[in-house]
C-alpha positions as CSV (number, residue, x, y, z in Angstrom):
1,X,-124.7,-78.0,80.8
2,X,-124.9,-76.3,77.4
3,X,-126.3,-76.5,73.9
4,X,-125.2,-74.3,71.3
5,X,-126.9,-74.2,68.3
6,X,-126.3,-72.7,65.0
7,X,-127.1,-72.2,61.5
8,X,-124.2,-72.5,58.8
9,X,-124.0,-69.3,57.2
10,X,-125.4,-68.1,53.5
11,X,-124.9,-70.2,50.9
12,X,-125.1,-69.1,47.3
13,X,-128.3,-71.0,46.9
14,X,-129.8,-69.3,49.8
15,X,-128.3,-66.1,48.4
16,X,-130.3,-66.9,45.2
17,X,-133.4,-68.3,45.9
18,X,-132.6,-72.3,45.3
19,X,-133.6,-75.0,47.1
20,X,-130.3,-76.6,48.6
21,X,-131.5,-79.6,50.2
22,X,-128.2,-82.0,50.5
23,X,-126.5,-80.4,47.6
24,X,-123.2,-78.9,48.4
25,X,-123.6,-75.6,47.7
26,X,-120.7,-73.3,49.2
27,X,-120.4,-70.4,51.3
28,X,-120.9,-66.6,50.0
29,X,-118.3,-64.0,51.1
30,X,-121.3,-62.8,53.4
31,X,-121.6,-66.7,54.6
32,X,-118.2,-66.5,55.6
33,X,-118.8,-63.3,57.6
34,X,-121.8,-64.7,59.2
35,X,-120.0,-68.0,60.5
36,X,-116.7,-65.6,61.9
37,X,-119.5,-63.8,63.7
38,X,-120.8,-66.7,65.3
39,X,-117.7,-67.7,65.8
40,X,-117.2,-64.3,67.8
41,X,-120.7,-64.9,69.6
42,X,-119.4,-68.2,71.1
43,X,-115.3,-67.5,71.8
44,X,-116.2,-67.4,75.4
45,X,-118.0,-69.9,76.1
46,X,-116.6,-73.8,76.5
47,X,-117.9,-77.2,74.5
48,X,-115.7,-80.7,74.7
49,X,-117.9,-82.0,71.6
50,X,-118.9,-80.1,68.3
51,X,-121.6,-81.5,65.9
52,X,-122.1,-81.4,61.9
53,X,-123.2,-82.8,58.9
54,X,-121.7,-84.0,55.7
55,X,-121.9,-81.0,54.0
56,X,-119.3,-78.1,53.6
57,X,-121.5,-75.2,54.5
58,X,-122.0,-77.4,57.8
59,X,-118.5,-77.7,57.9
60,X,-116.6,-74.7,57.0
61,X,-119.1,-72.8,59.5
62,X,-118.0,-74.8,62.7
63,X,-114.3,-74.6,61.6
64,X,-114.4,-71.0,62.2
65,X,-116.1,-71.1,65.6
66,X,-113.6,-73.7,66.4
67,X,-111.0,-71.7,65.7
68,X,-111.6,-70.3,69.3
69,X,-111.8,-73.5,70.8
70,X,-108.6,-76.0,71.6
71,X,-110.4,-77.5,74.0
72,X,-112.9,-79.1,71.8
73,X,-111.5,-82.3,71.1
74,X,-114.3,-84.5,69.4
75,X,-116.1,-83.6,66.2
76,X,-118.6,-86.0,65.2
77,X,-120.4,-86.0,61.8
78,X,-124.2,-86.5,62.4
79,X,-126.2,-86.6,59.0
80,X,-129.2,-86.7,61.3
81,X,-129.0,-83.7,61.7
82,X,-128.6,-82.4,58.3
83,X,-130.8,-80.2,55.7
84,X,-134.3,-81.5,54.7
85,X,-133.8,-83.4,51.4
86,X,-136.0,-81.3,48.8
87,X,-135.5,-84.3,46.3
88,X,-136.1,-83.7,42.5
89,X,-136.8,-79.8,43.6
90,X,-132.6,-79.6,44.8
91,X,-130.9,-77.3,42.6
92,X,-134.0,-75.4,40.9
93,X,-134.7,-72.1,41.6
94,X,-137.9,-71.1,43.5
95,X,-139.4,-68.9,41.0
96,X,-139.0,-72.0,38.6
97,X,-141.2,-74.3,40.9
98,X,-143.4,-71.4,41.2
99,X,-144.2,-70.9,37.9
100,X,-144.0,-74.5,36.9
101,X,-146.4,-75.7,39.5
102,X,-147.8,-72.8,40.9
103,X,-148.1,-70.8,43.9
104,X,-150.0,-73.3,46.0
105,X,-148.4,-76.1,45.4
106,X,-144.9,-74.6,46.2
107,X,-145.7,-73.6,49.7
108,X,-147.0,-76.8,50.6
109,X,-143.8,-78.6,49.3
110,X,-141.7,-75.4,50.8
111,X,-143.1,-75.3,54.5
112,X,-146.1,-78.3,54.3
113,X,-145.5,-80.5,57.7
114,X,-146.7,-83.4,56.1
115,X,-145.7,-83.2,52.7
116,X,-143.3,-84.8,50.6
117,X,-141.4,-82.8,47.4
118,X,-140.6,-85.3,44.9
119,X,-138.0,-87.8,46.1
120,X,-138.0,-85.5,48.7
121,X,-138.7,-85.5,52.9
122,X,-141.0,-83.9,55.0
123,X,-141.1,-82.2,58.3
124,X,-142.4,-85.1,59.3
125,X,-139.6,-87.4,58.2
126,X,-137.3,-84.9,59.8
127,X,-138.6,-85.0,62.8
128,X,-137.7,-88.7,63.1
129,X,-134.8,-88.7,62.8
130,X,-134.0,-85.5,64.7
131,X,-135.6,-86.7,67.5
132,X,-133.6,-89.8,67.5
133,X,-130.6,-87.4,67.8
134,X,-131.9,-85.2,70.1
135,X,-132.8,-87.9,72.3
136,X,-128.9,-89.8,72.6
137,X,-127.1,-86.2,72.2
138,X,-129.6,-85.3,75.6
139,X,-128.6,-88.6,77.2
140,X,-124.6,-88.1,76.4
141,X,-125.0,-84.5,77.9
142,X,-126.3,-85.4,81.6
143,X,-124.8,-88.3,81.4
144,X,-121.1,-87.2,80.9
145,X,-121.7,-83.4,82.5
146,X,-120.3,-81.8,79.1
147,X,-121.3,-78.4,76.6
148,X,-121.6,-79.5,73.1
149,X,-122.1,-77.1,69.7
150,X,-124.3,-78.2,66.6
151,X,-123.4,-76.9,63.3
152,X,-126.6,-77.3,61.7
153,X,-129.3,-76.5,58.9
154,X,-132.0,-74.1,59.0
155,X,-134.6,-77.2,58.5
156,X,-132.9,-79.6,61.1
157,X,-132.9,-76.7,63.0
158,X,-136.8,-76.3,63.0
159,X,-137.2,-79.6,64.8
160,X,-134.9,-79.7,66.6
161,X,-136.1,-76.5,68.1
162,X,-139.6,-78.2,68.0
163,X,-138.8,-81.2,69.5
164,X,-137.1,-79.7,72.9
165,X,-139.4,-76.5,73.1
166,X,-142.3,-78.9,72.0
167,X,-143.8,-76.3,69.7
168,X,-146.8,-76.8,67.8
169,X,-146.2,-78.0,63.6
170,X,-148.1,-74.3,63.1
171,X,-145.5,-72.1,64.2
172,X,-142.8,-73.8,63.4
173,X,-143.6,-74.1,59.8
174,X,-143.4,-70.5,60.3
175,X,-140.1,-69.9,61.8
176,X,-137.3,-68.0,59.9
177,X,-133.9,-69.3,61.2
178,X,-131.6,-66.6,61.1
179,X,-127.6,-67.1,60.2
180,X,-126.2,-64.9,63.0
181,X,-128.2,-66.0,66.1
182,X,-127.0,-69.1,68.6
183,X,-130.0,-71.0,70.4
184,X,-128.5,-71.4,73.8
185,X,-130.2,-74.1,75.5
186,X,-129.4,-74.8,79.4
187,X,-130.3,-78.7,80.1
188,X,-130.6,-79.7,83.6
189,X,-131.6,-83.5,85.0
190,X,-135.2,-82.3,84.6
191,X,-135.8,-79.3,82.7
192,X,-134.2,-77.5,78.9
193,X,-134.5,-73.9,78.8
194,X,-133.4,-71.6,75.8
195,X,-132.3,-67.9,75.3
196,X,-131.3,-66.5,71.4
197,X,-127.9,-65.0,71.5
């Protein structure tokens, strides 16, 4: 049984430096490359269920790995599993937050576990709800034998990551979640294992 997870590719708020958050911002030209190259990564292998969120980046990046994949007949939209909410920050550049606020107080809104942006979540409110996620999706996967994909964000990604490694907050914080890798994960009855494709 397999997990294939993935990051939607760049956006042009990634592209330029603004937090995204749930705002729909769209795929780059390069974005589009990224997703047809996961796409490529993951024509081989086999899933009966594909995951996303609400959001077109989400979206457009799993239509082109399904593209390879007829025998994927359930796509279900999962806004648990969608980008961290950066609240009032959404749509403002970093440099703006930087200079508004300074230095200090934009890395512990940008990568602070506990910390909320303005009308914003945390890691910590993340982890809630991805671990509610991770816990059925788990459940549905021994129970009914099946390979499922998750076309997710690179913040959703995070904890999800940290809840089935069980990674401590400090590296995770850390982590850098590229747009052309796939986090395979192998799930037995007892045991998860992962290997970066």
């Amino acid at each position: 049984m397999k997990i294939y997870l993935f990051r939607h590719g760049q956006t042009y708020y990634n592209r330029d430096k603004i937090f995204t958050g749930w705002k729909d911002s769209q795929l780059t030209p390069l974005g589009i490359i990224q997703a047809k190259g996961l796409a490529q990564k993951l024509k081989s292998v086999r899933f009966t269920v594909a995951y996303q969120s609400r959001l077109n980046r989400s979206k457009e990046t799993l239509k082109e790995v399904l593209d390879f994949h007829p025998e994927c007949k359930t796509v279900i939209t999962d806004d648990r599993m969608i980008e961290r909410s950066y609240g009032k920050l959404s749509g403002q550049q970093h440099t703006t937050i930087i200079k508004k606020y300074g230095q200090a107080k934009f890395d512990v809104w940008h990568r602070g576990y506990d910390v909320r942006p303005p009308g914003g979540e945390s890691f910590a409110d993340v982890y809630k709800r991805v671990s509610e996620f991770a816990k059925e999706m788990l459940a549905k996967i021994r129970k009914e034998k099946i390979n499922v994909a998750i076309s997710a964000h690179g913040n959703s990604i995070r904890i999800f990551r940290k809840v089935v490694e069980h990674t401590p907050v400090a590296e995770v914080v850390k982590w850098q979640i590229p747009y052309d890798k796939v986090f395979e994960y192998t799930v037995t009855d007892d045991t998860i294992t992962l290997q970066i494709i």
